[in-house]
ROZAFI-345140 format. One record per residue: x, y, z of N, C-alpha, C in turn. Coordinates in steps of 0.001 Angstrom, whole numbers, always signed. Layout:
# residues N
nx ny nz cax cay caz cx cy cz
X Y Z X Y Z X Y Z
...
# end
This chain:
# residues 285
nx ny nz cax cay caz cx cy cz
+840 -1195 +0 +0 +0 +0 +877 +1248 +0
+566 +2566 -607 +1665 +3508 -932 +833 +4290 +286
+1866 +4719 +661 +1290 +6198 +1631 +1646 +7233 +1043
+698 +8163 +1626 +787 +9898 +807 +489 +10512 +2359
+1311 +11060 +2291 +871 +12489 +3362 +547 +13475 +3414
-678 +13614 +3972 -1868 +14790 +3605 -1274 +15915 +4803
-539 +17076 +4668 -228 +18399 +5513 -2124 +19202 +5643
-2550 +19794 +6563 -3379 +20525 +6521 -4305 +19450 +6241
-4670 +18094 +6748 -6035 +17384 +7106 -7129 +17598 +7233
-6998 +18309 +8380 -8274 +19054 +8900 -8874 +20399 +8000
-8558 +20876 +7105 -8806 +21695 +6462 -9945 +21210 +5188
-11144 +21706 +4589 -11693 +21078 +3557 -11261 +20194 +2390
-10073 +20894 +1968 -9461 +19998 +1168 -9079 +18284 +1244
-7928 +18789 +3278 -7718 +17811 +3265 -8516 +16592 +3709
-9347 +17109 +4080 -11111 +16080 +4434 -11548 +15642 +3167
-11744 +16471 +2055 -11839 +15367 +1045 -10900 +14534 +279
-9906 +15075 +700 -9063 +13697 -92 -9099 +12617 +733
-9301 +12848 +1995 -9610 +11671 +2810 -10102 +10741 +2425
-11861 +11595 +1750 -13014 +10853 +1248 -12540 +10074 +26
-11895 +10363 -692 -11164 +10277 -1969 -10626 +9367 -1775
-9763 +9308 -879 -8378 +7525 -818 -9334 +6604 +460
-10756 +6865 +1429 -10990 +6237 +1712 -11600 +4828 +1127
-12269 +4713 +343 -12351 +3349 -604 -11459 +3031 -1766
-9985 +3802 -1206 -8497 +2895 -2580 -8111 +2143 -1819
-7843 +734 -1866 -6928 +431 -1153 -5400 +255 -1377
-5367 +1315 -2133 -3709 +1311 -3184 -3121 +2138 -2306
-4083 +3240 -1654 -2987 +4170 -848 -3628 +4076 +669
-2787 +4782 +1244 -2826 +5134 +2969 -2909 +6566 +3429
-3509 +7148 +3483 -2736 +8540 +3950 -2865 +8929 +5414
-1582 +9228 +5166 -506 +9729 +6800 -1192 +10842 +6880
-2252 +11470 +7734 -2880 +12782 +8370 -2077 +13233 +9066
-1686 +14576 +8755 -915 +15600 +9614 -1289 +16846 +9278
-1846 +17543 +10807 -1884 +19155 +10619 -851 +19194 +11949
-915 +20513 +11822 +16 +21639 +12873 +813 +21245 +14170
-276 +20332 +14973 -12 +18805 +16416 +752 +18111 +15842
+472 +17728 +14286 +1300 +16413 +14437 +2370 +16781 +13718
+2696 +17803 +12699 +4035 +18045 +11910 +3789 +19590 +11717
+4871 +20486 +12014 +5400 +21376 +11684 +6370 +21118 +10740
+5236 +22390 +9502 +6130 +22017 +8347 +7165 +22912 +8075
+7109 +24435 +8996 +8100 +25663 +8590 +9217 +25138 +9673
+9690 +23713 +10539 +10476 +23102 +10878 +11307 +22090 +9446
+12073 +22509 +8974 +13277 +21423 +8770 +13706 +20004 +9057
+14015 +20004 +10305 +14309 +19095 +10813 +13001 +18315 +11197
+12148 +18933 +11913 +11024 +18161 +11662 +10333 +17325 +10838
+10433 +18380 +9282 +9941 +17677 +8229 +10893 +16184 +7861
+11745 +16862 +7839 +13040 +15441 +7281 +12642 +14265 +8368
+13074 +14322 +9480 +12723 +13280 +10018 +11271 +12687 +9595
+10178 +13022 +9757 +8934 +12605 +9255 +8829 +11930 +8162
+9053 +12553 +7447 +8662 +11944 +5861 +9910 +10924 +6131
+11388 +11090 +6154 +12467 +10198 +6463 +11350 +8902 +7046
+10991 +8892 +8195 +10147 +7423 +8566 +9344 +6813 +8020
+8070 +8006 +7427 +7146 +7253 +6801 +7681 +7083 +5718
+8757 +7580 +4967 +9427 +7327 +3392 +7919 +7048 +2368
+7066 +8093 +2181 +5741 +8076 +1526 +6441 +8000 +341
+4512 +7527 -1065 +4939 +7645 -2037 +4863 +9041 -2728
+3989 +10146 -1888 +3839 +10876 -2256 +3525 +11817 -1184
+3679 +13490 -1161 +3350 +14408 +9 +2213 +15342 -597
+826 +15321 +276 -84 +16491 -287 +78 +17733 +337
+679 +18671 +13 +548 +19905 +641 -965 +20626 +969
-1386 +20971 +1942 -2980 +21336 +1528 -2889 +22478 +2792
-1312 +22515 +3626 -1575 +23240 +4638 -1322 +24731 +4015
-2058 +26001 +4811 -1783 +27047 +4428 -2265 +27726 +5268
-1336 +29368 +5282 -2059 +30419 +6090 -3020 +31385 +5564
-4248 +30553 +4948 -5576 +31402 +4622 -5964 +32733 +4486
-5501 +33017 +6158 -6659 +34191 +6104 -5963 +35756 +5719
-6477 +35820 +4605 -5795 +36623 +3371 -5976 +38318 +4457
-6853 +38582 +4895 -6541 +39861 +6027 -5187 +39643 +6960
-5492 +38586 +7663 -4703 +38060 +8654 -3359 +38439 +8038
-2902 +37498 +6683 -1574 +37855 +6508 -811 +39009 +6325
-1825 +39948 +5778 -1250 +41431 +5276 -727 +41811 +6745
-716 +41401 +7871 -508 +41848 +9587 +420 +40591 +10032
+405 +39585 +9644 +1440 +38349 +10100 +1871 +37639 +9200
+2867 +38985 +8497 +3583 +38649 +7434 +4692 +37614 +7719
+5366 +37541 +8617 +6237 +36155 +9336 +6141 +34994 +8989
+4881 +34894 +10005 +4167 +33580 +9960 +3575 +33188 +8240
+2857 +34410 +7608 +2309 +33693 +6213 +3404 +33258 +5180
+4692 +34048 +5276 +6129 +33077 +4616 +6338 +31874 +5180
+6411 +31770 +6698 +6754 +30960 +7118 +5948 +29380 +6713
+4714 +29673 +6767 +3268 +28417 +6349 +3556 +28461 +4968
+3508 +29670 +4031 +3097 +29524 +2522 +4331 +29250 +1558
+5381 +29863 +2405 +6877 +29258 +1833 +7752 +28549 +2039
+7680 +28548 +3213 +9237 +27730 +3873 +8537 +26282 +4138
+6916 +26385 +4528 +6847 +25008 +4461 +6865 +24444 +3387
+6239 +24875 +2457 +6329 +24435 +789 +8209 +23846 +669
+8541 +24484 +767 +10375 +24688 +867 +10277 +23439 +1199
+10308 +23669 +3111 +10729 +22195 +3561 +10219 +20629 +3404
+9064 +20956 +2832 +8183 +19428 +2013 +9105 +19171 +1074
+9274 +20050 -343 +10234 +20370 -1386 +11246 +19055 -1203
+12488 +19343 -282 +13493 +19117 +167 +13284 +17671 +632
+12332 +17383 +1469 +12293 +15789 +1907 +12007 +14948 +1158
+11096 +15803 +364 +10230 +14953 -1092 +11373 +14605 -1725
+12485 +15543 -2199 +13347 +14802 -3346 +14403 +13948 -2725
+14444 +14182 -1260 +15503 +13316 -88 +14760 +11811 -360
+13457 +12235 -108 +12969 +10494 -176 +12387 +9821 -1882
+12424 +10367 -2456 +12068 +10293 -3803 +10439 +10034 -3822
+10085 +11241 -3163 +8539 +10687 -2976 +7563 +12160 -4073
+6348 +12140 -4888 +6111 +13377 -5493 +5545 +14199 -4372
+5351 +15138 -4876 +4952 +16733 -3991 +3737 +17419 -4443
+2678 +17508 -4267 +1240 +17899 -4361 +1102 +19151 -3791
+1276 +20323 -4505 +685 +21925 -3573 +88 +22039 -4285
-1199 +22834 -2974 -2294 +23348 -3626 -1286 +25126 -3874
-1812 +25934 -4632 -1334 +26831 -4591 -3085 +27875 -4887
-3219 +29243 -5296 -3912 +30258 -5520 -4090 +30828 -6264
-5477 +31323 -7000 -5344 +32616 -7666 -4841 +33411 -7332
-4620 +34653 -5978 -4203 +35390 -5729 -2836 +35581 -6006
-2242 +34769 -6903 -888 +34695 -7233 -882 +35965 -8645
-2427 +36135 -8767 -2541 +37092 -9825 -3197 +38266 -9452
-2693 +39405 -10466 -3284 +40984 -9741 -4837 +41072 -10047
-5723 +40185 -10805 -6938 +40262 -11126 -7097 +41332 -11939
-6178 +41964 -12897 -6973 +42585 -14321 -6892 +42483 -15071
-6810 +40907 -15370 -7008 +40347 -16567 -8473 +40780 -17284
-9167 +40455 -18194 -9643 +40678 -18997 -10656 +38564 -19713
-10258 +38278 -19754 -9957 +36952 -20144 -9101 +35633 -19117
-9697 +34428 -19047 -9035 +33865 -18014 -7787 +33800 -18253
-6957 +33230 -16923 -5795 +33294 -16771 -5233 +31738 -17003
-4235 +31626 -17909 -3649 +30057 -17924 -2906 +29825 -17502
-2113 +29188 -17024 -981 +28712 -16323 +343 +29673 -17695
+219 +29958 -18376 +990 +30430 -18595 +1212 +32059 -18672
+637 +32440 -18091 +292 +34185 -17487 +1148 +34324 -16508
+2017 +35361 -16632 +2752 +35950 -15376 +1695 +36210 -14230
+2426 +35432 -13269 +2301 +36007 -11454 +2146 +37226 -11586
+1605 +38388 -10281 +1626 +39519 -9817 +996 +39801 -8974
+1098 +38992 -7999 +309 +39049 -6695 +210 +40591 -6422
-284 +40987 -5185 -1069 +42138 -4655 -990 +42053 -3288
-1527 +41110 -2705 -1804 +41148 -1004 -746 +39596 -689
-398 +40107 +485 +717 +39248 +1228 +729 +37927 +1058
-583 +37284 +1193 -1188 +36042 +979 -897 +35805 -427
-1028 +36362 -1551 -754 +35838 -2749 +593 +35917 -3202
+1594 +36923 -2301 +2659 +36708 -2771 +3862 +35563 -1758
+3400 +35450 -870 +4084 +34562 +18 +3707 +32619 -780
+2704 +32664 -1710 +2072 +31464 -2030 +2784 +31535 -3438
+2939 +32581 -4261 +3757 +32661 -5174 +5341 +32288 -4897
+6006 +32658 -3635 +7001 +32234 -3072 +7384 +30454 -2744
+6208 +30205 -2353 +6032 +28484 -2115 +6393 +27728 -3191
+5020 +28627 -4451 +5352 +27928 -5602 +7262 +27869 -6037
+6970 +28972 -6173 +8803 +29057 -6716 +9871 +28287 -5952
+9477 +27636 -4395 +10539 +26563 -4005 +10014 +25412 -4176
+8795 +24844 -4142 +8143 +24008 -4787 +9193 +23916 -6293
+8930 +24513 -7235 +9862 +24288 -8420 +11137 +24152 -8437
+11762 +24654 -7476 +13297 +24727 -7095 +13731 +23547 -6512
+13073 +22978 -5526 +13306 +21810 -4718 +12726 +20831 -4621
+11818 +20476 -5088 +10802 +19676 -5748 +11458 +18780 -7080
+12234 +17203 -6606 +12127 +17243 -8808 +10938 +16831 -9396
+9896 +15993 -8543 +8611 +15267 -9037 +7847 +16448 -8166
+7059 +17254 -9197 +5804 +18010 -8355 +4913 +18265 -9465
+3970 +18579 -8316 +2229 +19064 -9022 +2221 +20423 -8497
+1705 +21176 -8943 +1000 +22560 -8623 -20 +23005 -9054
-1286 +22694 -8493 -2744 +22999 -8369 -2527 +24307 -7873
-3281 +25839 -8947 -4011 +26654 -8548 -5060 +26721 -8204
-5984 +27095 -7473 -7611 +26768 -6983 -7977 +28044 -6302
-9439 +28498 -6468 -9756 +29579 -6170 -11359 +29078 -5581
-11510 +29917 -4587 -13126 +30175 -4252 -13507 +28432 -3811
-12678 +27983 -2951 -12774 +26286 -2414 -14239 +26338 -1154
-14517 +25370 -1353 -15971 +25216 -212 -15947 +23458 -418
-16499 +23076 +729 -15949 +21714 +904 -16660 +21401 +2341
-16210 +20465 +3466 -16790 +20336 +4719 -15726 +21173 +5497
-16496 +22132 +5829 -15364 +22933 +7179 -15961 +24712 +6683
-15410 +25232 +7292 -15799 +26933 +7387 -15403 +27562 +6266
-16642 +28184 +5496 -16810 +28885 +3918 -17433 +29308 +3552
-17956 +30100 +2690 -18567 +31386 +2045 -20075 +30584 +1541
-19846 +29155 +1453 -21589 +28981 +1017 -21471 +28715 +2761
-21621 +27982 +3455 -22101 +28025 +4925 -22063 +29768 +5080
-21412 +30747 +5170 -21553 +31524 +6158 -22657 +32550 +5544
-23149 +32520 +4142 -24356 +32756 +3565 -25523 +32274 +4016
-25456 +30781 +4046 -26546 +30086 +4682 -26842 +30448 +5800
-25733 +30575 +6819 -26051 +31443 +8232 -26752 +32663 +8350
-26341 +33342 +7585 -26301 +34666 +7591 -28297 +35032 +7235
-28762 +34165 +6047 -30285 +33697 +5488 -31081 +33462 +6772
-30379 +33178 +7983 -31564 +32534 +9068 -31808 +33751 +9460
-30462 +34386 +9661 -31102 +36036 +10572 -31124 +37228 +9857
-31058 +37071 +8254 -31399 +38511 +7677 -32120 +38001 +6274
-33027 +39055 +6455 -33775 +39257 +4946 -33376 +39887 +3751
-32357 +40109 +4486 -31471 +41123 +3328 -29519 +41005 +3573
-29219 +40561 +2813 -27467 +40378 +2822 -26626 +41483 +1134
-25574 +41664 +2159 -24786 +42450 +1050 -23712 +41809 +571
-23584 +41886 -418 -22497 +40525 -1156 -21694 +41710 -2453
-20786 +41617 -2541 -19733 +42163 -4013 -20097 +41533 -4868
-20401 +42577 -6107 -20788 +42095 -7377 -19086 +42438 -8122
-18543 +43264 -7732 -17877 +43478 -9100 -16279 +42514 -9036
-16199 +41228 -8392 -14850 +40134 -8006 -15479 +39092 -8875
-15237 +38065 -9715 -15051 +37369 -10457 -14465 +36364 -10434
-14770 +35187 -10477 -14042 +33927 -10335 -14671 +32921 -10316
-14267 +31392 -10251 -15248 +30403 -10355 -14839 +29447 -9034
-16299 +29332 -8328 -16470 +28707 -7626 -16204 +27250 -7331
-15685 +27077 -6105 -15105 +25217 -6752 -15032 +24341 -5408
-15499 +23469 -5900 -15730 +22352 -4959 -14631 +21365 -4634
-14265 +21731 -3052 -12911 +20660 -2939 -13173 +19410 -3266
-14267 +18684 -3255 -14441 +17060 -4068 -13956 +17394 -5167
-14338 +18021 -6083 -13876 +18131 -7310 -12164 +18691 -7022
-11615 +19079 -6672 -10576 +19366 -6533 -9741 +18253 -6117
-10230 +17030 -5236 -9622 +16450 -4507 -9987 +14997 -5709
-10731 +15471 -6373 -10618 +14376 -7442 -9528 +14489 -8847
-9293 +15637 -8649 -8165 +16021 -9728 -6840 +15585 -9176
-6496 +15643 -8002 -5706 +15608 -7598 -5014 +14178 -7367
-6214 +13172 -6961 -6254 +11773 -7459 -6588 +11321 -8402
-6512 +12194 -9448 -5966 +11925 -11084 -4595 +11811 -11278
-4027 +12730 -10841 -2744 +13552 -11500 -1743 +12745 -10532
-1665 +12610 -9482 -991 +11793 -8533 -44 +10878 -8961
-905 +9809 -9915 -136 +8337 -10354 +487 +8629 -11484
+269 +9844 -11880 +938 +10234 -12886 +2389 +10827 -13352
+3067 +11226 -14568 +4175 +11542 -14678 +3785 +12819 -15485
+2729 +13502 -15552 +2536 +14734 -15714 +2496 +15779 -14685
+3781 +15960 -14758 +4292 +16948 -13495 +4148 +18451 -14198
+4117 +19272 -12887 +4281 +21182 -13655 +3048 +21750 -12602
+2831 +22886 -13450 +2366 +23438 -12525 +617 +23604 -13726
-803 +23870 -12474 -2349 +23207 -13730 -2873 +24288 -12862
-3745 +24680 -13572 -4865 +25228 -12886 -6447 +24420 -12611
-6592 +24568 -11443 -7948 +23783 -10856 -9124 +23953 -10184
-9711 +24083 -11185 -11317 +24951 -10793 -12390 +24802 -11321
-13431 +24621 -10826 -14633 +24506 -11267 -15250 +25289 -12572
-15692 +24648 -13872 -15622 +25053 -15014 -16581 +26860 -15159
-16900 +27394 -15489 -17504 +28581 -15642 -17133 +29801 -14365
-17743 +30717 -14830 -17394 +32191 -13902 -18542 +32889 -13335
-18349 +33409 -12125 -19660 +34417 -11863 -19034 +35449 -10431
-19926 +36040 -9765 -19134 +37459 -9202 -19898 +36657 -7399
-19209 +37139 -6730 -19693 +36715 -5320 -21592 +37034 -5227
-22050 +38028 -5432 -23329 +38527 -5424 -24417 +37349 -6031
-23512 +37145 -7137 -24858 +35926 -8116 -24448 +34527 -7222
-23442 +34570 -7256 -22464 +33159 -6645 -23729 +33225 -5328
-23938 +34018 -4351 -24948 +33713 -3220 -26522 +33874 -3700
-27080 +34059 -4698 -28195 +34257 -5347 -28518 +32419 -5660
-27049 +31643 -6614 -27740 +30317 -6675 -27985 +29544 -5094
-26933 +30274 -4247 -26958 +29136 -2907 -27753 +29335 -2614
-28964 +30676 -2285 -29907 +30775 -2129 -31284 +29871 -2716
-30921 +30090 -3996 -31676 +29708 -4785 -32373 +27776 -4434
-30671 +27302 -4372 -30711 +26192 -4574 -31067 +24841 -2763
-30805 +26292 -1900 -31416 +26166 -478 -32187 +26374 -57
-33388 +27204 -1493 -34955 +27562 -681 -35108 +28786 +205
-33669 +29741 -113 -33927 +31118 +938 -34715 +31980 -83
-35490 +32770 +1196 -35904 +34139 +492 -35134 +35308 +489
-34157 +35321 +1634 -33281 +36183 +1480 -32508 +36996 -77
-32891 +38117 +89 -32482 +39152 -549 -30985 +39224 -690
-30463 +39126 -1797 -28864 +39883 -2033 -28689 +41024 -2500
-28208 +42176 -1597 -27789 +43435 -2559 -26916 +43367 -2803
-26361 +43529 -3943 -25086 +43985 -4826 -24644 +45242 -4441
-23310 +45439 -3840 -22085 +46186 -3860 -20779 +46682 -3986
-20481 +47304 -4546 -18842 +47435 -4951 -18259 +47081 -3733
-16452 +46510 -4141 -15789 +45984 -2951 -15711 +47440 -2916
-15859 +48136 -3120 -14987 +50064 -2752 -15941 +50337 -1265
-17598 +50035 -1909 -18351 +50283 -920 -18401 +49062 +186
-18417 +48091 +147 -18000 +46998 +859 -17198 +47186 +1979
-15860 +47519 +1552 -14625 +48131 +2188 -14855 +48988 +3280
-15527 +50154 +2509 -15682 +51414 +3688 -16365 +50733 +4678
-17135 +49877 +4893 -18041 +49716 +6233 -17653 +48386 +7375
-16199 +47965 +6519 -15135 +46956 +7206 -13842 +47471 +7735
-13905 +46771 +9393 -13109 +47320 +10043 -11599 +45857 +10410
-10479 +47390 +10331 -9452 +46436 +10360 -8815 +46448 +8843
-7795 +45636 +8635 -6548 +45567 +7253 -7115 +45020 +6512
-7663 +45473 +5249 -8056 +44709 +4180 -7096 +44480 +3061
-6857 +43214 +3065 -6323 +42939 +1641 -6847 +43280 +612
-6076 +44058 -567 -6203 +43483 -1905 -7231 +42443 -2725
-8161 +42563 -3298 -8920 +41270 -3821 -8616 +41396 -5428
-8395 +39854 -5939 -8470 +40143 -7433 -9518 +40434 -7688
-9850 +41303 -8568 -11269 +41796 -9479 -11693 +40536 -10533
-10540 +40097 -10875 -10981 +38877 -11977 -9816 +38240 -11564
-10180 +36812 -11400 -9327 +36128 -10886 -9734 +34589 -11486
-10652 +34395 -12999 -11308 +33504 -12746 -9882 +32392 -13901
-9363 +31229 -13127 -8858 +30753 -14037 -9140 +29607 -15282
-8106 +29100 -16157 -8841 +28661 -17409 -7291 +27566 -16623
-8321 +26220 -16995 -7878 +24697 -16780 -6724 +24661 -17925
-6454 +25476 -18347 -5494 +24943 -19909 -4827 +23793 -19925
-4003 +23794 -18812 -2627 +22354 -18971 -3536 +21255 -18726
-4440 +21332 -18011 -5235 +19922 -18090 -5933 +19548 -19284
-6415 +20236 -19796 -6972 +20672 -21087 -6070 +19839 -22402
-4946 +20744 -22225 -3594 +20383 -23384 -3234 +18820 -23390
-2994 +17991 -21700 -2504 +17660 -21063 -2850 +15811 -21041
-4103 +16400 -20910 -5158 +15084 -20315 -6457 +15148 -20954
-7257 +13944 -20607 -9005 +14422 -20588 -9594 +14242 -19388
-9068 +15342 -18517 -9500 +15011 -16832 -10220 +16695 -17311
-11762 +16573 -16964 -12148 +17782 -16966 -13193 +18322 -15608
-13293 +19125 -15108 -13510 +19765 -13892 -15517 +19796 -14198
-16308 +19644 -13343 -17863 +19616 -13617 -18052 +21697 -13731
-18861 +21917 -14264 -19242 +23309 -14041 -19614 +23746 -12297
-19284 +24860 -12365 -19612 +25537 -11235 -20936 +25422 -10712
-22037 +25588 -11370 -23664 +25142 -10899 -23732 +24050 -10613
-22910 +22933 -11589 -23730 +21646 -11210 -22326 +21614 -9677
-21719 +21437 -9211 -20767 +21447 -8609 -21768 +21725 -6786
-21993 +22899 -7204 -22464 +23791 -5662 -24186 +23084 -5829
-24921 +22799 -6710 -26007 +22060 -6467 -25669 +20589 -6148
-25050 +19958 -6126 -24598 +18471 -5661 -23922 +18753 -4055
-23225 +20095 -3683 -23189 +20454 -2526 -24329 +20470 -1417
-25201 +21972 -2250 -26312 +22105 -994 -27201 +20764 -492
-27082 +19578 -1969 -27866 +18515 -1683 -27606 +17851 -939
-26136 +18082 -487 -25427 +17037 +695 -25560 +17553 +1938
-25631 +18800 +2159 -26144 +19586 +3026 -27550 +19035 +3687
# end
């Protein structure tokens, strides 16, 4: 049986890949968040992976919270790069592949047209450039790797369709940004790409996201829709948004929505659309 080690477990992602390798019996995966492996440790990492000598490492850990980092800039190198780094390094010590999830925010969002894996980086807010940093030791130290971009993830654990749904019990009326762009995506679907690409020798860096585009405002109009709320969405600029939020706001891409290309070019592994995606969600709900 091959083991893979899932970093960031507990996180949506890494809950569904769980779901994902729970009926393979080809693999095992070694669960580790934060208790059980520190990954911006070195020595930590080496020893670890050194024991379990996996066939493969999923990166899935990260420092999220895109406000948060613009203020704990330290720590978001430390999670978004150096651990990337130190996975990197054990991975090619043990000859095992390397799985990061990585971000849109690796882009300034004014594009025009989606973005392919072959579009220059230009992050904006701390969070997208510390993950742009990962990537780049990921490529450096890494010789077998994957690099999944993914944007707008919802899955089991804390996210923008739950905190909508919350939000529907106690207001008749919610304010949501119309003018941000991107496509919504379901970590199953994500975590099924990922146990595509795995057994594979199509290494590099893919973009991974749920097929079509829409703006946060409509994006809570279908969850609504598709959950039976009456709740009202008003549409507002992030400008106006902004003013009535307190505390460091990051940067948001305006368009951030990416285009699957290398999978596309690559493979015939193709991603479900964004509607049908989040309606197979609320149903599980």
């Amino acid at each position: 049986m091959k083991k893979i080690i899932v970093t960031g477990c507990n996180g949506q992602l890494g809950r569904a890949i769980n779901e994902i390798y729970s009926s393979d019996n080809a693999y095992e995966c070694i669960n580790t968040d934060v208790a059980e492996l520190d990954i911006t440790n070195i020595e930590a990492v080496n020893a670890f992976v050194g024991e379990i000598k996996p066939y493969a490492i999923i990166n899935c850990a990260a420092h999220t919270n895109v406000n948060g980092c613009e203020t704990d800039v330290d720590n978001a190198y430390k999670i978004n790069a150096i651990g990337p780094r130190n996975l990197s390094i054990a991975a090619t010590r043990n000859r095992a592949k390397l799985m990061h999830i990585s971000t849109d925010y690796v882009f300034d969002g004014t594009a025009e047209n989606p973005y392919t894996e072959f579009d220059t980086p230009n992050p904006k807010a701390v969070y997208g450039i510390t993950k742009l940093a990962g990537e780049n030791f990921v490529k450096e130290f890494a010789k077998e790797h994957f690099i999944i971009r993914t944007a707008w993830l919802y899955g089991d654990g804390k996210n923008f369709v739950k905190t909508m749904l919350g939000l529907a019990d106690h207001h008749e009326t919610v304010t949501v940004v119309g003018d941000q762009f991107g496509s919504p995506t379901s970590a199953s679907e994500l975590a099924k790409a990922i146990a595509y690409l795995l057994p594979t020798d199509n290494f590099g860096i893919f973009h991974g996201t749920c097929e079509g585009a829409t703006n946060w405002a409509d994006f809570t109009r279908e969850i609504y829709r598709l959950a039976g709320k009456k709740t009202t969405v008003q549409t507002v600029t992030t400008q106006e948004y902004n003013q009535n939020a307190s505390g460091v706001i990051a940067p948001r891409p305006a368009y951030s929505v990416l285009d699957n290309y290398m999978l596309r070019l690559t493979s015939d592994y193709r991603f479900a659309d964004w509607e049908a995606a989040i309606a197979e969600y609320i149903k599980g709900l």
